[in-house]
N, C-alpha and C positions, 0 to 999 in steps of 0.2 A: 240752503235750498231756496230755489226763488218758487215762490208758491203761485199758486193761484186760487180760485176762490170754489172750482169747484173739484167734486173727488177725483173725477175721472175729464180723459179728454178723448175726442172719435181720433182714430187713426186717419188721417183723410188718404186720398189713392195716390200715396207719394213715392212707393215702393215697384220699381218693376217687375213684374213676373218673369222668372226664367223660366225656359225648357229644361232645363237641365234638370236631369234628380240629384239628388242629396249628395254631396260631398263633404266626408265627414273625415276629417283629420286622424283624429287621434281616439278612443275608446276609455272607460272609464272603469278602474278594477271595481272589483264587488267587495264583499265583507273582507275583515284582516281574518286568516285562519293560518295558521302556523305549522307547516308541515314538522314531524317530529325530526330532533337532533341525531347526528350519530350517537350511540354508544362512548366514542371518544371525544366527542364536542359539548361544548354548556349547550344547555336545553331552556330556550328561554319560552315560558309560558305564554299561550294566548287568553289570559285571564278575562281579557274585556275583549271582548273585537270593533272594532269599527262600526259604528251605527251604520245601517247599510246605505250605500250611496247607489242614486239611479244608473239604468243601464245607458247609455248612447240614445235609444229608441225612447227611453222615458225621458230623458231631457231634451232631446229633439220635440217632443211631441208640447212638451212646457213651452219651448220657444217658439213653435210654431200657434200656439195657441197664443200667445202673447202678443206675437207679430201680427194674426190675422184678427181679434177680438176687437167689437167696436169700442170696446171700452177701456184699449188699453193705456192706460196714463204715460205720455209723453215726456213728463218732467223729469229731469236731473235726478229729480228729488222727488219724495214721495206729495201729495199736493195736499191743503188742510185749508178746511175753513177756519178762515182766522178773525177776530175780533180787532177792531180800529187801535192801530197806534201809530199815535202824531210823535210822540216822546217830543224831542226838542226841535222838531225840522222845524223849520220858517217856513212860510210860503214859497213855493216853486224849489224845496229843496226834495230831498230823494221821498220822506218819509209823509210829505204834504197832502193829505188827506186819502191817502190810500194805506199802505202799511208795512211793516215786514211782516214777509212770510212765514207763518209758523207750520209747525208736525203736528198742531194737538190732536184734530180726529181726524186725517185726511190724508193728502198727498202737495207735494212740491212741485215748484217749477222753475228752470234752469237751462240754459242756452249758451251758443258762444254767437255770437253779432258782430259783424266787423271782422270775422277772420278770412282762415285760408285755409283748404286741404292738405292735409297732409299725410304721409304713408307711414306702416306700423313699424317700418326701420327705423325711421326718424323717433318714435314712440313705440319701443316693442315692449312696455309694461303696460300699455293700456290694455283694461280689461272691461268686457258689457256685463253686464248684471241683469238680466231677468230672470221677471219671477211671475207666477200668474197660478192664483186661487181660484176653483168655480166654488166654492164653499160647499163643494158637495149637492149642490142643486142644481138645477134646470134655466135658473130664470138667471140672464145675466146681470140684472141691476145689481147682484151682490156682488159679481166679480171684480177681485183686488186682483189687478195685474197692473204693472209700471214697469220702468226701467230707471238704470242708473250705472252712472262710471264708477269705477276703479281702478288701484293701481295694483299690479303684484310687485312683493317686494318681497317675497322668497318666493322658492320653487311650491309651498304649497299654502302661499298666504296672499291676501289682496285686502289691500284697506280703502275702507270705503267712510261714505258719511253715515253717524248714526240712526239718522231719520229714515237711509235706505234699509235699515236691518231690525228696527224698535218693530216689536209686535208681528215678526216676523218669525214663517218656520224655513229657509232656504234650503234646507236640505228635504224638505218634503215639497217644496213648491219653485227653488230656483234653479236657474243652469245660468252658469258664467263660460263666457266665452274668450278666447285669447288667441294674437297670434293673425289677427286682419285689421284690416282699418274700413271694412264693409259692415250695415248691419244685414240680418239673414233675410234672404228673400226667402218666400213662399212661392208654387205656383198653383195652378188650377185643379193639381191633385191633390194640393197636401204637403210635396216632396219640400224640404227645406234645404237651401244650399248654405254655406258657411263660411263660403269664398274665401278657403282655404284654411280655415281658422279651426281651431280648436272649443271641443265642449267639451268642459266637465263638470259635476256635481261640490256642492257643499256641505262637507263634512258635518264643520260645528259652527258656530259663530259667537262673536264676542263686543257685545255693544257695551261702549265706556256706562261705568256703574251711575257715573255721575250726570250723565245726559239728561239736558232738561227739556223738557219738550217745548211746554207754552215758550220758553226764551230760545230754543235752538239753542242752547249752551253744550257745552263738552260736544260737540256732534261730531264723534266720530267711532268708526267698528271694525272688526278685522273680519274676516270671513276664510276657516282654513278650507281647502279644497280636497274633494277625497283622492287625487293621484299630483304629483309634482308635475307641474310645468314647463315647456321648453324657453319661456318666456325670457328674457333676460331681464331682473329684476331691476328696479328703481331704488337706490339708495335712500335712505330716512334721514334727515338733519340729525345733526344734535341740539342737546339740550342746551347748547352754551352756544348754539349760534345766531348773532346779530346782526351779521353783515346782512344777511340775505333777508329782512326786516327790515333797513335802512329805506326809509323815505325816496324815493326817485329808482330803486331796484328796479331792472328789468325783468320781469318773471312771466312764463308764459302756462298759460291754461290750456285743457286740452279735453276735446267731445262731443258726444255724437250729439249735442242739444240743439231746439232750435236758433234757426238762423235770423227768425223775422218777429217783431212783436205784433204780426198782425196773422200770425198763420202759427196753428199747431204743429206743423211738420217739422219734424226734426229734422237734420242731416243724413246721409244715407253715406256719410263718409267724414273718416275722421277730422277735426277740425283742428286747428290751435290760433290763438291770438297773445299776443306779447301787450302785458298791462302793467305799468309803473304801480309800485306797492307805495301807498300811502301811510304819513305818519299818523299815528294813534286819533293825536287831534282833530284830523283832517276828518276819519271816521265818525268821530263821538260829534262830531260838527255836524255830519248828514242825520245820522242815524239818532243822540241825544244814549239814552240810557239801552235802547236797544242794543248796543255795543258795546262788548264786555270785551274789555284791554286785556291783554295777557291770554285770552282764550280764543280773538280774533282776530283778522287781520281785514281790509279792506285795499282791494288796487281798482285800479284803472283808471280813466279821465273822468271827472264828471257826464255821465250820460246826459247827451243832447235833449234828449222829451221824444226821440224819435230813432228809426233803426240809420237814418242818415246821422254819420258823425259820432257814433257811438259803437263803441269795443267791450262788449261785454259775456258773462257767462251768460247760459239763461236755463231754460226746462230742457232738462234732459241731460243737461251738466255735473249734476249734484253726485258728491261722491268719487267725482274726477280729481285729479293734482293739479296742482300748484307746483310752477319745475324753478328752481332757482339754480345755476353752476351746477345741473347734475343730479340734484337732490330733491325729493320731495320738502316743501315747505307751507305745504295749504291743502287743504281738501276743499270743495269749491261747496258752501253751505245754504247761505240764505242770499237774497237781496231782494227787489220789488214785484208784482205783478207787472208781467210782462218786462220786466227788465231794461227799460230807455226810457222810464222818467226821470224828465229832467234834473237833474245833481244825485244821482243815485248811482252807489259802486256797489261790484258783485264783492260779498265777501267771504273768507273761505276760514274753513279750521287751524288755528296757528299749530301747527305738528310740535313746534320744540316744546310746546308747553307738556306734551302727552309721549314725548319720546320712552320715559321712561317703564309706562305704561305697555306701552308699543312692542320694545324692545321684546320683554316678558312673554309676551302674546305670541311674538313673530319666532321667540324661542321656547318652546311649550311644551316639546316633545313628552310625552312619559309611557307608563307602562301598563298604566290602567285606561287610557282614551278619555280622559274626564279632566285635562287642563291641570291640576294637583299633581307636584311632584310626588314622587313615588320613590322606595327605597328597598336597591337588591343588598342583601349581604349573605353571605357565604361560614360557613363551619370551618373549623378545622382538621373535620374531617373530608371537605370539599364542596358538600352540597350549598346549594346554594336556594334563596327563598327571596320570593316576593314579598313586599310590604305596603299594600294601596293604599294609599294617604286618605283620611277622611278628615282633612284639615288640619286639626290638631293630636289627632289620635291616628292609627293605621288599622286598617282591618285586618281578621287574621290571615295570617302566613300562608303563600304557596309555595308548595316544593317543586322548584327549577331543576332538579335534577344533580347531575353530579359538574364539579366545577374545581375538580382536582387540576393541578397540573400551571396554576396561575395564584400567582402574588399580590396581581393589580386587576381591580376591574372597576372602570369607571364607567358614568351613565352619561352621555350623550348624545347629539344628534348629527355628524356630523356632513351630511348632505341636506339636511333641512328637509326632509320628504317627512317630519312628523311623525317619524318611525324612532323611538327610541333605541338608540343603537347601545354598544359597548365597545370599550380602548380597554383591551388584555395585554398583559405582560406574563410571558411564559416563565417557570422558572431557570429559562436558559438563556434569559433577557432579550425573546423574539417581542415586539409590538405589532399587535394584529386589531384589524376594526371588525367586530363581530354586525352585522346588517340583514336588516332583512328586506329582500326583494320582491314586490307586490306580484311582480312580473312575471316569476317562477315559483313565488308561493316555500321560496326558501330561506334559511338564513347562512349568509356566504362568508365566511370568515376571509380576509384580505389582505396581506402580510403589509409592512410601515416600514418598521426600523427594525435593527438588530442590533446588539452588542451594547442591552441598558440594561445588564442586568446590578449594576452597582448603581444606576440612578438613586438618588435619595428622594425627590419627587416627582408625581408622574399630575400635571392636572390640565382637565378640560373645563375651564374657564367659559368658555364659548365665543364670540367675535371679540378680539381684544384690539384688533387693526380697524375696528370700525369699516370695513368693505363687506358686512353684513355675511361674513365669511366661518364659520367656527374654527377659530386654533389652539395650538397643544400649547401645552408651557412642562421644561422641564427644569431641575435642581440635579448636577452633579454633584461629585465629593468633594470636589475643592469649593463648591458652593455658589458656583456658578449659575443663573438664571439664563436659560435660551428661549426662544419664541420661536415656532414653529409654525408660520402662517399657511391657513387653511386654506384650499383652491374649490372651497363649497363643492366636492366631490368624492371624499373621503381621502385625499391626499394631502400633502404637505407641500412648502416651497421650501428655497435653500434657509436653512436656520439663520437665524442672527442673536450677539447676543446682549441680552438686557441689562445685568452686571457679569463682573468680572468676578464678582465673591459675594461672599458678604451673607448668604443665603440659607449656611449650614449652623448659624447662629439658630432656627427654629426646630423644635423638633417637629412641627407641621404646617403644611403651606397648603390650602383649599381655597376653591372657589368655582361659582358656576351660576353665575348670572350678576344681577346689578343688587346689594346690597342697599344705593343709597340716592335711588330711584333717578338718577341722571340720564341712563339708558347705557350705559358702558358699564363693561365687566370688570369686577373687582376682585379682588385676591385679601384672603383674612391669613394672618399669620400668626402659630403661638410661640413665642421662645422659650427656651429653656429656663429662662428667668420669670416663666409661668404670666408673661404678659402679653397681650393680645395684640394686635396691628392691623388696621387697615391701609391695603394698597390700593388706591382709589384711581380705577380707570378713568383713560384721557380721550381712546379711542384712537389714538398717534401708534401708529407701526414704528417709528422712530425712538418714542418714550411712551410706551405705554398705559405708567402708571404715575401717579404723582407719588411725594415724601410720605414717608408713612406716618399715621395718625393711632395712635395706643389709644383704645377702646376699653379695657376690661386689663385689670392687674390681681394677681392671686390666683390664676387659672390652673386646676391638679386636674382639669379629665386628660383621660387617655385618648379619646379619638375623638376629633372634630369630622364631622362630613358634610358637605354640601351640594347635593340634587337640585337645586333650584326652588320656585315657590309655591313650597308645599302647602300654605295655605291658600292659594290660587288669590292674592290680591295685589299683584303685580310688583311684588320686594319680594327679593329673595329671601331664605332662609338657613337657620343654621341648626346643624343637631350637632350633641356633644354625649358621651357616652363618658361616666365617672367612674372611680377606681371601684366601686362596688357593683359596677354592672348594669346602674340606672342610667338610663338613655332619657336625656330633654331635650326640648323643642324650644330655639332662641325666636323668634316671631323675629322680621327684620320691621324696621320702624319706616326708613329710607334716610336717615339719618346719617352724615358723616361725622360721628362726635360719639361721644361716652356714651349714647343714648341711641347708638343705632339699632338694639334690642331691647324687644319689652320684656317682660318680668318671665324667667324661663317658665315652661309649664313641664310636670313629668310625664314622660310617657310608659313607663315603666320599668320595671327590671329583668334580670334574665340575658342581658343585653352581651355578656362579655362570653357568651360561647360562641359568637362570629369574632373571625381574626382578619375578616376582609366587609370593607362595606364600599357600597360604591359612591 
């Protein structure tokens, strides 16, 4: 975040007034409510609903007050008075008697300097961010309104910097917008235009646990959205990538921040500038201890002392990407007041560091709306029952109704709308995706495959090809491994396959999320020979998994399951169910070794009258 010194900054009359009234895209659903099942369909419960999200009129009304308030904060980034740090600058370096910006009680400031306009084709994941508080009073001096970029990077997620979301309610005070490269004008009524773009509401949000304020450390947050977007999302790095790090990289920034260090006016049109990423040293050179390696990253040229000769982010930036080959690899965080003191670079959030964190967040679906996987399982007699994770333990059971007539039911997402869906297998081996459509307020069951009815296993893993895509993976008889890449719509591509054999050695193969927090999905496997495996995703469509790595030997439960991370801190987890009917909970560690779980905890018994879990 590039900060400045005070909370708020005036809007000055940068903005032109149209005629025009409001043109408003797209509308925003209201609560999740579940219309009931047929008689012959699972009946999946609306146990939680949706914290309510604004109507179109109330987050219009947000953004127009934001847009026209003289107090609305222009910066990237939230702005904070901050206290003097020289840390190691020299004289006439970035950090020389001014400072980096911090979040501690305020707001930021962020810009791009030196660039060029550009259109939301070229960038169709950028997304604006306002928010605007009257505190419930009359008098404006208390009003928190700012702005700030983001990126979407699924149909119902956008990652931002944590400074834009710390101490924030966005689903009672922001609206995000998607789908222009304008920001909204106001006119002399009131009427706000949106030059083509899309409003929608904020679900829930998720700022890193670890975020430090006074240091700007960990900055970064996701913000889910209450309806999917048409946006074409931004891919996330991995956790293993260094190229795009590499000293001299050409990586280009992108936002609506100011253009001038002499003028608070931001952009009125999206921006982007191309800044060589500099090596660690080169950082810890300007900055001194303010620069934490491995959590930041820093590009650009040395800034001139002046907006001549200098390319950089600035206020109004913050919370925007970093684009390296395609890929997100920066969120744009901190750097100087006003942004073109001499030997000062914008520096941004190193994403690989927090992929794995990420990943979790951007896959989070479940069944209760509260981030904590959840777990359906089914009788033998058919019905079928909720189970809402409260961490370590489950709250009591809802009855889902009846869920005869199917073998297999597993729990995922697999359009990314945040709508926990279902992959059914009939027992006349039909594959169908049970969803629910906000749109119609129904749940649509969608046929897949036929003729699995001898499959030996059925799992949704969730992105295994790394295109931020969720895909199926199956095990036939001869034990065969296929991949079946996801087209992030609830379909499939043509299968390919993974082995040849080799597969029917387990008597079970589970997985559904990242185990060993790299940000790729993993696969646990038990053998017959009661020994455990992990297959540790690579994110390659190609080879998806690396050699497998034996975790746990002596293993006699009967059913492994994995829903994802039930204790919501961003490692997956694993529950196992023993021959007597007690159900535990493996805590994932993130660990790829003997030690990927901590010490099981029990969750109870009773467990062995379900013969289907998902």
């Amino acid at each position: 975040m590039f900060a400045g010194k005070d909370r708020k900054h005036r809007r000055k009359a940068r903005i032109v007034i149209p005629t025009a009234a409001v043109a408003l895209a797209v509308g925003v659903a209201g609560a999740f409510l579940l219309a009931p099942a047929q008689a012959t369909e699972p009946q999946p419960l609306a146990s939680a609903a949706r914290p309510s999200v604004a109507s179109v009129a109330q987050l219009t009304a947000r953004v127009t007050d934001a847009v026209r308030a003289d107090a609305v904060d222009v910066s990237a980034s939230r702005k904070t008075e901050l206290s003097a740090k020289t840390g190691t600058a020299k004289a006439g370096t970035a950090t020389s008697g001014t400072a980096k910006t911090g979040a501690v009680t305020g707001k930021v400031d962020p810009k791009i300097i030196g660039g060029v306009t550009t259109s939301i084709t070229s960038a169709p994941w950028m997304a604006q961010l306002w928010y605007y508080d009257d505190k419930g009073t009359a008098n404006t001096v208390d009003d928190d309104s700012f702005f700030c970029g983001a990126t979407v990077v699924a149909p119902t997620k956008v990652i931002t910097a944590a400074h834009c979301a710390v101490g924030t309610n966005w689903n009672k005070f922001g609206a995000v917008i998607v789908g222009t490269s304008q920001l909204p004008t106001t006119d002399a009524n009131g009427n706000t235009d949106f030059h083509g773009g899309t409003v929608v509401g904020v679900w829930r949000q998720w700022v890193n646990p670890t975020y430090n304020d006074p240091k700007i450390d960990n900055d970064i947050a996701i913000l889910t959205l209450g309806v999917p977007v048409k946006a074409t999302p931004l891919p996330v790095t991995k956790s293993t990538d260094t190229t795009s790090y590499k000293a001299g990289t050409q990586a280009k920034v992108y936002g609506w921040g100011r253009t001038s260090s002499t003028s608070d006016d931001i952009s009125e049109t999206l921006r982007t500038a191309t800044l060589p990423v500099n090596a660690d040293a080169t950082c810890t050179s300007a900055y001194g201890s303010d620069y934490i390696k491995g959590h930041m990253i820093c590009a650009g040229k040395p800034a001139s002392g002046s907006d001549t000769g200098t390319v950089s982010a600035c206020n109004g930036d913050s919370g925007g990407p970093l684009v390296v080959g395609g890929k997100l690899v920066g969120v744009v965080s901190w750097g100087v007041e006003d942004c073109v003191e001499a030997g000062a670079y914008s520096v941004f959030t190193k994403v690989s560091t927090y992929v794995g964190q990420l990943n979790m967040r951007i896959d989070d679906a479940n069944l209760s709306a509260d981030n904590k996987s959840d777990l359906f399982v089914r009788t033998s007699g058919g019905t079928g029952y909720e189970y809402d994770s409260k961490g370590t333990t489950f709250a009591a059971k809802q009855n889902l109704g009846s869920w005869s007539g199917y073998n297999v039911v597993l729990q995922t997402d697999l359009n990314r709308d945040d709508f926990e869906d279902f992959v059914l297998r009939a027992t006349d081996g039909t594959i169908s995706w049970l969803h629910y459509t906000p749109s119609s307020d129904k749940w649509v069951t969608t046929k897949l495959f036929t003729g699995w009815k001898t499959r030996v296993a059925i799992i949704t893993p969730g992105d295994v090809t790394g295109d931020a895509k969720p895909d199926l993976l199956s095990i036939d008889t001869a034990g065969a491994l296929y991949l079946y890449p996801g087209n992030g719509n609830g379909g499939f591509g043509t299968r390919t396959t993974i082995n040849k054999s080799g597969w029917t050695q387990y008597n079970s193969v589970v997985g559904h999320g990242d185990f060993t927090g790299d940000g790729q999905v993993d696969l646990i496997a038990k053998g017959k020979n009661k020994i455990v495996y992990l297959y540790k995703g690579t994110g390659s469509a190609s080879a998806p998994f690396s050699a497998r790595v034996q975790v746990r030997t002596g293993w006699s439960y009967d059913k492994l399951v994995t829903t994802g991370d039930q204790t919501n801190d961003g490692i997956a987890d694993l529950l196992v169910r023993d021959t007597g009917g007690v159900l535990w909970l493996y805590k994932g560690t993130g660990k790829a070794t003997t030690g990927i779980w901590a010490d099981r905890i029990r969750i109870g018994g009773g467990w062995n009258q379900y013969n289907v879990f998902g």
